[in-house]
PLY file of the C-alpha trace (Angstrom):
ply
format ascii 1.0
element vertex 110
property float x
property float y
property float z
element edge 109
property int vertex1
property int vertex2
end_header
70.71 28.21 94.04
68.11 25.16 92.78
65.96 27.52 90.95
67.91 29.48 87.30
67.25 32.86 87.77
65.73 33.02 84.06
63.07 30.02 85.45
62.23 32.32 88.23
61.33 35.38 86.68
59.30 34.00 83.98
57.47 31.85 86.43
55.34 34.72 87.86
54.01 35.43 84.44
53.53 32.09 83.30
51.49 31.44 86.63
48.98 34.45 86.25
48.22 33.32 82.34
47.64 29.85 82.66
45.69 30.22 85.95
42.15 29.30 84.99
43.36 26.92 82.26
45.36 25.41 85.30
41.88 25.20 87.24
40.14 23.69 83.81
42.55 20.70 83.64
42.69 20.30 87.95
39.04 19.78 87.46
39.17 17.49 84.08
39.49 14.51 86.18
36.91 14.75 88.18
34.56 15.76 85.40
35.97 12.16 83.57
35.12 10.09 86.88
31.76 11.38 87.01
30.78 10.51 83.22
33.02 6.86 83.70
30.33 6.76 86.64
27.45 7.64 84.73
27.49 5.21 82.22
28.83 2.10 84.45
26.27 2.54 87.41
24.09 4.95 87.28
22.98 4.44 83.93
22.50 0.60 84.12
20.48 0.83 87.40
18.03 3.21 85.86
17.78 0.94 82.70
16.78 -1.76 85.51
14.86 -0.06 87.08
12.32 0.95 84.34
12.31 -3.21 82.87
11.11 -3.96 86.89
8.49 -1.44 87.07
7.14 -2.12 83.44
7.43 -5.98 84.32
5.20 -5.26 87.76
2.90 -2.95 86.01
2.40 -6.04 83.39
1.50 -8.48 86.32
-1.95 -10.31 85.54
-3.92 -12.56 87.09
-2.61 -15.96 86.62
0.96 -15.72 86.05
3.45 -17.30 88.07
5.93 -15.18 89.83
9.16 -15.48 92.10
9.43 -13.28 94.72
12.48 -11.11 96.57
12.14 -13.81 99.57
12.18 -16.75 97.54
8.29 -17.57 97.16
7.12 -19.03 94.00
3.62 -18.93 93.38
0.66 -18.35 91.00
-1.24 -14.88 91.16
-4.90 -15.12 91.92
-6.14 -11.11 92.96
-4.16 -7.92 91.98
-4.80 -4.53 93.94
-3.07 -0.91 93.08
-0.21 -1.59 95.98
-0.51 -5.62 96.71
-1.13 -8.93 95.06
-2.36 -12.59 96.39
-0.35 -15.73 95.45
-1.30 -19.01 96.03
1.93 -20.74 97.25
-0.09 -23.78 98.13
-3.57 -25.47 97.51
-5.66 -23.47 99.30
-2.91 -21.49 100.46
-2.67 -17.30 99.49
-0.42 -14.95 100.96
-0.71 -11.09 100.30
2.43 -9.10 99.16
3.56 -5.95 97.51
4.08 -6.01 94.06
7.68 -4.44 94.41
8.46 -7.85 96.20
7.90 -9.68 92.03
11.45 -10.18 90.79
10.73 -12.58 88.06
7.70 -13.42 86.26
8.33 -17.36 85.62
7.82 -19.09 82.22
4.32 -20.47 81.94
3.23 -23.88 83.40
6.18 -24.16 85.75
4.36 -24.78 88.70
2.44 -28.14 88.59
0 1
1 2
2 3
3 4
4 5
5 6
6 7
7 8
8 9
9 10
10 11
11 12
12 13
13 14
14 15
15 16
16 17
17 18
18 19
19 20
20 21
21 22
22 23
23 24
24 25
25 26
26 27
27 28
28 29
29 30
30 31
31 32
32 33
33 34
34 35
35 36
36 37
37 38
38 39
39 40
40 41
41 42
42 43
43 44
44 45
45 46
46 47
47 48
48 49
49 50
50 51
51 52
52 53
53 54
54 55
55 56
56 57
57 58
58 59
59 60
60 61
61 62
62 63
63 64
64 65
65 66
66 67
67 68
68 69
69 70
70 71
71 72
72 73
73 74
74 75
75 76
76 77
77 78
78 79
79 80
80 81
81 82
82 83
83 84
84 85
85 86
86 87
87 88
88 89
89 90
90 91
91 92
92 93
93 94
94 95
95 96
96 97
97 98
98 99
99 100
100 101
101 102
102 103
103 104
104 105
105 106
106 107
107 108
108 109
C-alpha cells in the first residue's frame, strides 16, 4: 500500500550491500567529534601543561612568583617538591612548586 512493490524488493538487496558502508558512515560522526575534540581541548591543555611544568622546573632562587591562592612573593630556598617565599620581611612560607602560576616580571615587589 505505502511501500511500491519495485522499492520493496530491491530493498533487501540494497540493505545486505551497503551494510558495513552503512556502519562506516553511522560511525563517521563520532570519529569527527572526537578529532573536533582533540584539537579544541585536549590538545591546548597538554600544550599548557608542558609551558607550566617547564616554567616550574625554571624556578630559581630569587624570582618573584604568584601563586594559585593569590600569594605574591620572592623565592628564597628551592627543594625537589617545595619552595620558600618570603611574602613579608622576615616572613617565609613553604609551598609546592605546582602552587607557581606566574613567574612575575623582575623588580615588582618593592
Amino acid at each position: 500500500m505505502f511501500i511500491s512493490s519495485a522499492f520493496a524488493q530491491t530493498a533487501p538487496a540494497a540493505a545486505a550491500g551497503g551494510d558495513f558502508m552503512s556502519q562506516l558512515m553511522g560511525m563517521a560522526p563520532l570519529a569527527l567529534m572526537f578529532v573536533v575534540l582533540y584539537f579544541v581541548m585536549i590538545r591546548p591543555q597538554m600544550k599548557r601543561q608542558k609551558e607550566h611544568r617547564a616554567m616550574v622546573e625554571a624556578l630559581a632562587k630569587g624570582d618573584e612568583v604568584a601563586t594559585a591562592g593569590g600569594i605574591i612573593g620572592r623565592v628564597t630556598r628551592l627543594s625537589e617538591q617545595f619552595l620558600h617565599i618570603e611574602i613579608a620581611s622576615g616572613v617565609e612560607i613553604q609551598i609546592q612548586r605546582s602552587a607557581v602560576v606566574q613567574v612575575l616580571p623582575k623588580d615588582t615587589l618593592k
